[in-house]
ZAMARGU-4260 file (C-alpha; in steps of 0.2 Angstrom, whole numbers, plus 5000, padded with zeros to 4 digits):
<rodrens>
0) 4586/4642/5368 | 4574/4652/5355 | 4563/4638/5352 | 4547/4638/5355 | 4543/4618/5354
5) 4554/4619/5371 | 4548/4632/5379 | 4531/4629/5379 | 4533/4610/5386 | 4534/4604/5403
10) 4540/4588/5400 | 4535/4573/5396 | 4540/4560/5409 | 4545/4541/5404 | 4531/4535/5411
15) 4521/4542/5398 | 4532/4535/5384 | 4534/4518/5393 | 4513/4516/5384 | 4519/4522/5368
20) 4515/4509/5355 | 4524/4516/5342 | 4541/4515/5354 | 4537/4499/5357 | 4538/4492/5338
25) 4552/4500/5336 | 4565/4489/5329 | 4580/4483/5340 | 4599/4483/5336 | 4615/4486/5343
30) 4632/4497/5343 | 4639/4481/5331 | 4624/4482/5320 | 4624/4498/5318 | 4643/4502/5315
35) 4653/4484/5312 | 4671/4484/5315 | 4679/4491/5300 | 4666/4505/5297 | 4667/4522/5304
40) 4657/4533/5317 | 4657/4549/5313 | 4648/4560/5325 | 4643/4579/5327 | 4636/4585/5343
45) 4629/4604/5342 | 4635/4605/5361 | 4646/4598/5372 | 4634/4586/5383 | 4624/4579/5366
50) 4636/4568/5363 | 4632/4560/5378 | 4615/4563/5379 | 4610/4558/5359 | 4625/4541/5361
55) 4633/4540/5374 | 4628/4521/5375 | 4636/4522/5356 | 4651/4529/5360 | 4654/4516/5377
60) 4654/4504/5364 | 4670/4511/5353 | 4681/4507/5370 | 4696/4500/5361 | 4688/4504/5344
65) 4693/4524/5345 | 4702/4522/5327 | 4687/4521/5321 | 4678/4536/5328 | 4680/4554/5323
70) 4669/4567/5335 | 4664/4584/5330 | 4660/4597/5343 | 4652/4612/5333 | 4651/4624/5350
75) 4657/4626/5366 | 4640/4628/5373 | 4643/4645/5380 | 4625/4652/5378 | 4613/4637/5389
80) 4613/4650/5403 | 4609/4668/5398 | 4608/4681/5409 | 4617/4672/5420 | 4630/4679/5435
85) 4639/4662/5438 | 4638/4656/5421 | 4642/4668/5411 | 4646/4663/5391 | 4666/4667/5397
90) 4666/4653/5410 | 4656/4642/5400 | 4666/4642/5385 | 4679/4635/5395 | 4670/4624/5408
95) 4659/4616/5395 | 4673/4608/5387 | 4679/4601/5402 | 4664/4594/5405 | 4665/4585/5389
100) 4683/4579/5389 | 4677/4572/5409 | 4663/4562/5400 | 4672/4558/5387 | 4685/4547/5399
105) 4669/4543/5410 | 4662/4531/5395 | 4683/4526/5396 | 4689/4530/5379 | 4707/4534/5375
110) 4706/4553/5371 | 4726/4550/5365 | 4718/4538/5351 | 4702/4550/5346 | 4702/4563/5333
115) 4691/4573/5342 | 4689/4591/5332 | 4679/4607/5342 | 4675/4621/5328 | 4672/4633/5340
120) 4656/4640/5332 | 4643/4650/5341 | 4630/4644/5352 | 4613/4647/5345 | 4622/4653/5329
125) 4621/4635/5320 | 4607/4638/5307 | 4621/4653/5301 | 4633/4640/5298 | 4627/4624/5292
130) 4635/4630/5272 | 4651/4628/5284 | 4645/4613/5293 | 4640/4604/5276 | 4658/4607/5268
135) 4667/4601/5286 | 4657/4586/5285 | 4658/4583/5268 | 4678/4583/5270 | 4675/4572/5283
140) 4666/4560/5278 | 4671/4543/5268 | 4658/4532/5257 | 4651/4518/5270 | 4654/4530/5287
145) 4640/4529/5298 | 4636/4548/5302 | 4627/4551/5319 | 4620/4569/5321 | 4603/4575/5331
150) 4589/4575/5323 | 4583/4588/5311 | 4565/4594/5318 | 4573/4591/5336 | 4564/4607/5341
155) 4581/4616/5345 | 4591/4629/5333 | 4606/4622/5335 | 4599/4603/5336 | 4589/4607/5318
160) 4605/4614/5310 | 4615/4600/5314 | 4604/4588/5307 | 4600/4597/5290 | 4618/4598/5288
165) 4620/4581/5292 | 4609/4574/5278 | 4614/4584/5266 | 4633/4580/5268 | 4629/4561/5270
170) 4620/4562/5255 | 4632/4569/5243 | 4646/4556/5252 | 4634/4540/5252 | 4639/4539/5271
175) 4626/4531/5281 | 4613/4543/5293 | 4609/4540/5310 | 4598/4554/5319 | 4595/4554/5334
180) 4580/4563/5346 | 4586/4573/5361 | 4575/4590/5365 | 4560/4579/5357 | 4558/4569/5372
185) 4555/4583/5383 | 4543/4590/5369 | 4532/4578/5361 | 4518/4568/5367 | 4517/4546/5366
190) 4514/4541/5347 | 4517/4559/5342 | 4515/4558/5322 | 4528/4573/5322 | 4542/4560/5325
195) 4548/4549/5311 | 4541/4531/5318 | 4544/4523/5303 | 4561/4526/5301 | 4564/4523/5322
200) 4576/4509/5328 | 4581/4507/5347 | 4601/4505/5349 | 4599/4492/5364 | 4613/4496/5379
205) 4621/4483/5390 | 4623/4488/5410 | 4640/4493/5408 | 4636/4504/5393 | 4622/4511/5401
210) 4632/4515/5418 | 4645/4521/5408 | 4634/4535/5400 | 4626/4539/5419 | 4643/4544/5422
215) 4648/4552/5408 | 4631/4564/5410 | 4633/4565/5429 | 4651/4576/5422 | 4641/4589/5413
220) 4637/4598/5430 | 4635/4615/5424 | 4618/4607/5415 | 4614/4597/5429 | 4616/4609/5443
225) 4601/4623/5446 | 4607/4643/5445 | 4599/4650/5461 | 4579/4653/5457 | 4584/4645/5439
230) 4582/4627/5438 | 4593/4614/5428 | 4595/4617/5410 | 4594/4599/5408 | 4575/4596/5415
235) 4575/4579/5424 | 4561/4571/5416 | 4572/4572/5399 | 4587/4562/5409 | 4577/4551/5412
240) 4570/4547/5395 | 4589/4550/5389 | 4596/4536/5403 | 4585/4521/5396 | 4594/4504/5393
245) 4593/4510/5374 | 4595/4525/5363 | 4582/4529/5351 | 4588/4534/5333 | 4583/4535/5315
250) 4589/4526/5302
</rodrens>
């Protein structure tokens, strides 16, 4: 990761956001809310454990609904460890994807059922591609989709991208946007005015959603797992923030 937002944190534990008062007002909904039978989910993930991590809960809920859903994977999340000896980019381009398609039957959807496309583009290398993004999504996307994608000042390269390209396609194809915060939890402080609180909803999660996704994140263990003197890419004060009964996103 390049960006500076990350690097310079150390985390902000969930304790500190359980006295956040603008988390707090945040408005409640749900999967149904949010995306109704008969609508569409489309959603991009910059790497192959954000989809669990930014809507995981989101995704439980589609069990049975996979018609519905379309997944797009823009990397295979070869470059989270570089410089490594284990996990080199080589393995990773293959292990990270098994990873995914691992989590992806952990939150027990029917992989037979989901159009689930991987573009294959290079980690880190988003921003360089979000013209191609944009035109993949735009093809994508139908009038009255509901397109979920990180958030675009999410403090990550790839993360920012993503979300830029997001809003731009839903824009042009009046498809509903739904961003969501991932790296941002690690980053910003309680009430932080960086974050958009006005536009902030929480998606709330039932248990079995909510195991589902601990399930589906527990897979990812090439993120979970420390590298010898390296710890986890994903630290665990953000799991924790990420593995609350809701998902934070805005609307």
């Amino acid at each position: 990761m390049n960006d500076n937002l990350i690097q310079s944190s150390c985390g902000t534990p969930w304790s500190a956001w359980q006295h956040a008062a603008h988390l707090a007002r945040a408005t409640w909904t749900t999967p149904r809310q949010l995306c109704p039978p008969g609508r569409r989910l489309v959603l991009i993930a910059p790497h192959p454990d954000d989809e669990v991590l930014m809507a995981g809960g989101l995704l439980a809920s589609f069990r049975g609904r996979e018609d519905d859903l379309v997944l797009i994977s823009a990397t295979d999340g070869e470059g989270s460890h570089p410089g490594s000896e284990h996990w080199t980019e080589h393995r990773l381009r293959r292990q990270r994807p098994l990873e995914s398609r691992q989590a992806l039957q952990q939150l027990e959807l029917d992989l037979n059922r989901l159009d689930w496309r991987r573009l294959n583009l290079k980690d880190g290398g988003l921003p360089r591609e979000e013209a191609f993004l944009v035109n993949h999504l735009s093809q994508t996307l139908q009038p009255d989709d509901v397109l979920v994608a990180t958030w675009r000042s999410d403090g990550h390269c790839d993360h920012e991208a993503v979300g830029r390209a997001a809003a731009q396609a839903a824009s042009a194809r009046k498809a509903q946007l739904v961003e969501v915060p991932v790296w941002a939890w690690h980053w910003a402080q309680p009430d932080d005015p960086r974050l958009p609180w006005p536009r902030a909803h929480r998606l709330q999660l039932d248990e079995a959603s909510l195991a589902r996704k601990r399930k589906a994140l527990a897979a990812h263990v090439s993120q979970l797992q420390a590298d010898g003197p390296r710890p986890p890419v994903l630290p665990a004060n953000l799991q924790d923030c990420l593995l609350q009964p809701f998902e934070l996103v805005f609307l």
